[in-house]
C-alpha positions in Angstrom: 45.7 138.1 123.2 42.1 138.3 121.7 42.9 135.3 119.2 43.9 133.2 122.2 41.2 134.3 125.0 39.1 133.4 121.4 40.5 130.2 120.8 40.2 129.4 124.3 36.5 130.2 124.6 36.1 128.2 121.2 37.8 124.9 122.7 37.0 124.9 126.4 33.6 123.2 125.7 35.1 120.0 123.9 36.9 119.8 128.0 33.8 120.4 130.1 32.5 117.9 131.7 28.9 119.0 131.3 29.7 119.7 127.3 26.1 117.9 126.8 24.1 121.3 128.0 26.3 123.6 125.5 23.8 123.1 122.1 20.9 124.3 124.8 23.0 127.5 124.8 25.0 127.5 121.5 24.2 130.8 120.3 24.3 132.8 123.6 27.6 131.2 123.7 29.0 132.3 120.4 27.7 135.8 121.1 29.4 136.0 124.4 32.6 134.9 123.3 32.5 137.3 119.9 31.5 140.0 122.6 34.6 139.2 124.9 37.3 139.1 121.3 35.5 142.3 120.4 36.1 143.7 123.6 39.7 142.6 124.2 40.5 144.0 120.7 38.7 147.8 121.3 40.7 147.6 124.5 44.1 146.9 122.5 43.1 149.4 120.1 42.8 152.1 122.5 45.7 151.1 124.2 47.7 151.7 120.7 45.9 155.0 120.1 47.3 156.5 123.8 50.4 155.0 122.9 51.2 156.8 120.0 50.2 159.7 121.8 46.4 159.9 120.9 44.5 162.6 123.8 41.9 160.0 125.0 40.9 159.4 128.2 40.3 155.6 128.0 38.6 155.4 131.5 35.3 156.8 130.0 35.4 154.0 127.2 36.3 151.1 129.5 33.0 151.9 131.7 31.1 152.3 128.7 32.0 148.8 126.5 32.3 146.7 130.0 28.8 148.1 130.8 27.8 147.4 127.4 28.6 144.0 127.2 27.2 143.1 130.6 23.6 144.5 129.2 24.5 142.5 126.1 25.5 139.1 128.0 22.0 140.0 130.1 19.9 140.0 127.1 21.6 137.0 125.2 20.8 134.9 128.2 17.4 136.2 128.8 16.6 135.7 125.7 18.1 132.0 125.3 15.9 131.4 128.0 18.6 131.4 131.1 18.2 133.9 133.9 20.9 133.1 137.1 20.1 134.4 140.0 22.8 135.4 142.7 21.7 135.2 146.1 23.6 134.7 149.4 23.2 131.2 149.6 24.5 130.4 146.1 23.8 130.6 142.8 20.1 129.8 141.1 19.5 129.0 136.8 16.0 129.6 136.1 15.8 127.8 133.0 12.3 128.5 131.4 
């Protein structure tokens, strides 16, 4: 499932309509998407581990990695220069 979410993630821009803005984010966008694969495949791993009868409570290491890769995502975006802003009347891209 990590190969396909990955494959997925690696094709989808050659279908978006506004493909021209991905090289302004190219390599926020190849960290996100190794983050995600990474992610899905910790989460299968774990999910083998209790399976074969491993004691681990896998609740404590969801929290952590989905926390972790929502700082990471954060970061990669600050730092490629895109900060989005929720608010209640939509969404805002500072782009600086």
């Amino acid at each position: 499932m990590a190969r396909g979410i990955y494959l997925l993630l690696l094709f989808l821009p050659l279908v978006d309509p506004r493909r021209a803005n991905y090289p302004r984010f190219a390599g926020a966008y190849a960290t996100i998407r190794l983050s995600i694969t990474v992610l899905l495949a910790v989460f299968y791993a774990m999910l083998q581990l209790v399976a074969r009868g491993v004691p681990l409570d896998p609740t404590r290491f969801v929290l952590v990695l989905v926390g972790g890769m929502f700082v990471l995502i954060g970061v990669v975006l600050i730092a490629a220069g895109l900060v989005v802003v929720a608010s209640l009347t939509g969404m805002i891209v500072y782009s600086y």
